[in-house]
N, CA and C of each residue as an Amber inpcrd file, in Angstrom:
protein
   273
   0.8370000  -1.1870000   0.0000000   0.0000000   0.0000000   0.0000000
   0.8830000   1.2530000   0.0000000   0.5430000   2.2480000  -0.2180000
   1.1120000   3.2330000  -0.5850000   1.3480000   4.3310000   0.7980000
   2.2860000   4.8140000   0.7630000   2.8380000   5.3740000   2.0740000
   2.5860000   6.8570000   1.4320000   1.5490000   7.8230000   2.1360000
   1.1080000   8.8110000   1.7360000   1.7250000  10.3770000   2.3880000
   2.5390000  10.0400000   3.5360000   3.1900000  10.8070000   4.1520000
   4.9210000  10.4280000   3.7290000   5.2220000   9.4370000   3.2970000
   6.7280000   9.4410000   2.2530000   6.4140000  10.1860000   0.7650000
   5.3330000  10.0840000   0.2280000   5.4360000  10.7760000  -1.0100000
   5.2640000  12.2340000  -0.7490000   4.7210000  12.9320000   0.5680000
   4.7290000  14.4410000   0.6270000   5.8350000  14.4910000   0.7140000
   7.1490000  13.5970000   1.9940000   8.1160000  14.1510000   1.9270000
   9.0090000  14.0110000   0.6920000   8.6570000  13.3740000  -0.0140000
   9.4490000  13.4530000  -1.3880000   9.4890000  14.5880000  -2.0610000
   8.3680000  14.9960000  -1.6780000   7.7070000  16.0050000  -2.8760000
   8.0700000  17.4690000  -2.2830000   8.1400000  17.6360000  -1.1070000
   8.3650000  18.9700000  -0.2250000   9.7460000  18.7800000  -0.2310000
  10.6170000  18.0260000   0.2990000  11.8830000  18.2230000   0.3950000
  13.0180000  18.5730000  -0.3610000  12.5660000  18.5350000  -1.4700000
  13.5730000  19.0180000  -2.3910000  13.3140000  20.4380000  -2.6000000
  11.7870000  20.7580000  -2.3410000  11.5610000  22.5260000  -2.7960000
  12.6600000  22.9790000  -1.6260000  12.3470000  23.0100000  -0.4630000
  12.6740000  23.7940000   0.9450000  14.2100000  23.7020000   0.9290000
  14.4290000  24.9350000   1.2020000  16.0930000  25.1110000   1.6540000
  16.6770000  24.4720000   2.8020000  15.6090000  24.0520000   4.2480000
  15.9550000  23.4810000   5.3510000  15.3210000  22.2500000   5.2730000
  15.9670000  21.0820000   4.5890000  14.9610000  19.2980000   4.2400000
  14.9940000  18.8390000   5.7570000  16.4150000  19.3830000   6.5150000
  15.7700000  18.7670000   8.1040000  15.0560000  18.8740000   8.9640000
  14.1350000  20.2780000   8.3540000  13.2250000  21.0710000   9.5300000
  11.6490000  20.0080000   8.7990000  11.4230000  19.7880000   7.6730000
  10.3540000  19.1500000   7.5920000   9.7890000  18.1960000   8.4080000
   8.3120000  18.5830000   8.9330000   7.5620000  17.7950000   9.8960000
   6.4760000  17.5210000   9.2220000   5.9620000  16.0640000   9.2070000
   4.7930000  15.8390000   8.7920000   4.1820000  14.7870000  10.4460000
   3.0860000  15.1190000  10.1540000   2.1480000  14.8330000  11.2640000
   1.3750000  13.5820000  10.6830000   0.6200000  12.3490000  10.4950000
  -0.5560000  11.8640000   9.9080000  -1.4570000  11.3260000  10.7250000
  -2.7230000  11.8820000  10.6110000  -3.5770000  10.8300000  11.0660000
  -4.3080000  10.2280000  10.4710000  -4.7500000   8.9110000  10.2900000
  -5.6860000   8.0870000   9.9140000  -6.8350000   7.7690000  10.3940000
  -7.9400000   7.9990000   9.8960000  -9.0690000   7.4380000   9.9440000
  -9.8340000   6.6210000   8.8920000 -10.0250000   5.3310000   9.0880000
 -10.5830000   4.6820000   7.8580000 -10.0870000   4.7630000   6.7020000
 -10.9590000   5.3780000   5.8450000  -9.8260000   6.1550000   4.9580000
  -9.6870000   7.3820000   4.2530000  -9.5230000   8.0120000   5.3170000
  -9.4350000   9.5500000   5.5880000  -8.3040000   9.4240000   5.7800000
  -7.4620000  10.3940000   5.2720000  -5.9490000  10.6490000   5.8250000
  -5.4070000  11.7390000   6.4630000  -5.0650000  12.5050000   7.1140000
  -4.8940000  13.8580000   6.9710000  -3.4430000  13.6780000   7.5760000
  -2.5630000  14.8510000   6.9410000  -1.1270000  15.2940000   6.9270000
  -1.3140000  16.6160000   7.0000000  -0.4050000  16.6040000   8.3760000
   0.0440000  18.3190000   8.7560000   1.2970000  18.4800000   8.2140000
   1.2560000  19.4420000   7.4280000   3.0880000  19.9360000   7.1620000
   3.9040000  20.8550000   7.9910000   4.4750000  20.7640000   8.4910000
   5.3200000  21.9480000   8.8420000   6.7750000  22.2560000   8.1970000
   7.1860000  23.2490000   7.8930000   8.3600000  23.4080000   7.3470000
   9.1870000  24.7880000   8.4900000  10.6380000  24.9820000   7.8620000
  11.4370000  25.8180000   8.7140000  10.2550000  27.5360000   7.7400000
  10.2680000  28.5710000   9.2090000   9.5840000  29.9090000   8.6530000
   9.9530000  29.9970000   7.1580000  11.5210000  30.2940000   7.2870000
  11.9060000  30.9420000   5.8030000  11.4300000  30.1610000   4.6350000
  10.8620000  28.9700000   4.8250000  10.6960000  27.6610000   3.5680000
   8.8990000  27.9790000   3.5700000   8.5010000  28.5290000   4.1140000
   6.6850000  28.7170000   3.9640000   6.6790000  28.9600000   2.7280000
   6.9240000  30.5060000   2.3440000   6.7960000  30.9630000   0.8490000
   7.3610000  30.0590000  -0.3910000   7.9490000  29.1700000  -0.1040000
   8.6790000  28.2050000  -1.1490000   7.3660000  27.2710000  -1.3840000
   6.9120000  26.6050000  -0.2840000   5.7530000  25.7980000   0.0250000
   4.3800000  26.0750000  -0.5200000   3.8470000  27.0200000  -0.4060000
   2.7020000  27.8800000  -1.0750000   2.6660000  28.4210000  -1.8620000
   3.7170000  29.1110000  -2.0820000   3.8560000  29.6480000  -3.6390000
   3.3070000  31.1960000  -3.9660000   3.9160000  31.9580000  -5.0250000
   2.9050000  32.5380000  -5.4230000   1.2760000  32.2400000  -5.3570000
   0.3770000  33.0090000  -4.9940000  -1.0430000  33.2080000  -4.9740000
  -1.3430000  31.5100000  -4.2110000  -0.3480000  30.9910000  -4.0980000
  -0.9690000  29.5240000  -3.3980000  -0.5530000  28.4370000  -4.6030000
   0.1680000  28.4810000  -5.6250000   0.0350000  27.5010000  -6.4430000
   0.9720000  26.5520000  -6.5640000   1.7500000  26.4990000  -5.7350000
   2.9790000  25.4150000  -5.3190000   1.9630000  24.9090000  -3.9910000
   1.1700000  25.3180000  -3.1920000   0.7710000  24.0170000  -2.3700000
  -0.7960000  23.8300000  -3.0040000  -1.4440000  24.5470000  -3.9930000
  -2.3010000  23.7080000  -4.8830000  -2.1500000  22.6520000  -5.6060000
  -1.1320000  22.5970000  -6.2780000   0.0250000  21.6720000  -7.1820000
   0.3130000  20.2750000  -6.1060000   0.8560000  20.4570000  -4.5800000
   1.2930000  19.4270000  -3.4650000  -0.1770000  18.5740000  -3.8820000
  -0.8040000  19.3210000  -2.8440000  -2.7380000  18.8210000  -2.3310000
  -2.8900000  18.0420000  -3.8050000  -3.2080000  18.7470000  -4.9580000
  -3.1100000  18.1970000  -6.1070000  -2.7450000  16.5450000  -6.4010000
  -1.3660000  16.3870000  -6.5920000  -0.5670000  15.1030000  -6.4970000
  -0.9030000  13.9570000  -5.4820000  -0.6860000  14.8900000  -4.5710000
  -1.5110000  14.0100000  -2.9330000  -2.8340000  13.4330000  -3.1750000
  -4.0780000  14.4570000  -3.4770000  -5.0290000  13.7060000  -4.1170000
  -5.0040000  12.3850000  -4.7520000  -4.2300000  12.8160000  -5.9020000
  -3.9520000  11.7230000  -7.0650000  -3.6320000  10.4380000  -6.3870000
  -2.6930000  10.1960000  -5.7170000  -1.7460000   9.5280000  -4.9790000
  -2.7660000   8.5870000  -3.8740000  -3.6760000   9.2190000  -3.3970000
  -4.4350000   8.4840000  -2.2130000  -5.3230000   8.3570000  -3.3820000
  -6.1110000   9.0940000  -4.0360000  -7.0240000   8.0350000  -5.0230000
  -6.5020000   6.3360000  -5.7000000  -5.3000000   6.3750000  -5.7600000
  -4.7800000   5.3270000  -6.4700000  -4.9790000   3.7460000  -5.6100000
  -5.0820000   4.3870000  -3.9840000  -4.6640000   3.7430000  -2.9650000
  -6.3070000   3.2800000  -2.7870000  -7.2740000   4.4530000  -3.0340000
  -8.9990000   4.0010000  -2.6940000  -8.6320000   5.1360000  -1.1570000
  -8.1450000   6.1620000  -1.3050000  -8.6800000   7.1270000   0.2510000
  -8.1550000   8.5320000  -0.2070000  -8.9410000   8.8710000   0.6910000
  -9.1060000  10.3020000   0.7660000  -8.2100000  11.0280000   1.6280000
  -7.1480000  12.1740000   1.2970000  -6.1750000  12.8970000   2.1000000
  -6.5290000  14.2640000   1.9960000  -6.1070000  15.2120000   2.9000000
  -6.3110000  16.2830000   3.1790000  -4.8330000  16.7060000   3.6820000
  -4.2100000  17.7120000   2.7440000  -2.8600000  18.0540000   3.1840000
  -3.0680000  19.8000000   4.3820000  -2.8350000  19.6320000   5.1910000
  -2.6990000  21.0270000   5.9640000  -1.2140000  21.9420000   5.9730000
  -1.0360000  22.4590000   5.8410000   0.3010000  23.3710000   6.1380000
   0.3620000  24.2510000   6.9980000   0.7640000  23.8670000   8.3350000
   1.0400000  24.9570000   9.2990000   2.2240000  25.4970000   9.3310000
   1.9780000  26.8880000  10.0830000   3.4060000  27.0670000  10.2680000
   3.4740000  27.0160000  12.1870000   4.7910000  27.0340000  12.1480000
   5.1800000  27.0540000  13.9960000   4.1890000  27.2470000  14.7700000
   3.7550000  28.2100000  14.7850000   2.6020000  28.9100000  15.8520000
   1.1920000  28.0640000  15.7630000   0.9240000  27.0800000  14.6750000
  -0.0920000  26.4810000  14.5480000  -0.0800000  25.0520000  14.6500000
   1.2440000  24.6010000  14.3950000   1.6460000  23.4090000  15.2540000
   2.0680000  23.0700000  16.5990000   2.2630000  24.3090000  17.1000000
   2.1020000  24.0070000  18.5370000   1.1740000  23.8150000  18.9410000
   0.3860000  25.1850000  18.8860000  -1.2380000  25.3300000  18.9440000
  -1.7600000  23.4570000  18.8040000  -1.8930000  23.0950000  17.7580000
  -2.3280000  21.6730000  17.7170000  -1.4930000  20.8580000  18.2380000
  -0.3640000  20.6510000  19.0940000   0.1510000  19.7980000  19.6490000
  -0.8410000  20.3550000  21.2410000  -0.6540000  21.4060000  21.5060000
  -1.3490000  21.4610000  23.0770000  -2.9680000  21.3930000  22.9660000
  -3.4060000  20.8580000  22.0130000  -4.9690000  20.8900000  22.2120000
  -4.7640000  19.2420000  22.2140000  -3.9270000  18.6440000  21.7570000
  -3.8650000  17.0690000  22.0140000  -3.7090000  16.3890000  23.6710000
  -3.0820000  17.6410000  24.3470000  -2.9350000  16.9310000  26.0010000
  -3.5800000  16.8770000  26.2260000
């Protein structure tokens, strides 16, 4: 089966100037997927892109990628302040 959080990092790590700061999060449900991204601050704008179309393009592929598999993913991109935020609503 297809590993849906190795193909984001495939796919993010080569854009971003910092490949060691990449964090992906996944949770599974059934087959729902969802992936949090986090990247280093300075690598956001690399990530999103003009008007949004480098992480329309990600979500995009990702789609593709879990359709192949039979599930549904939802890519999120936080930055710092919003991955904490969702790490302390988990305690």
């Amino acid at each position: 089966m297809i590993n849906l959080k190795e193909v984001l990092t495939e796919i993010v790590k080569p854009i971003v100037a910092d490949p060691d700061s990449v964090v992906i999060n996944e949770r599974v449900s059934g087959k729902d997927v969802l992936l949090q991204l986090n990247v280093a601050p300075d690598d956001m704008g690399k990530v999103i892109g003009r008007h949004g179309k480098i992480a329309k393009a990600i979500r995009t592929v990702m789609k593709a990628a879990a359709a192949t598999a039979g599930l549904h993913v939802r890519v999120d991109i936080l930055d710092s302040d919003e991955l904490a935020e969702k790490d302390s609503d988990e305690e």
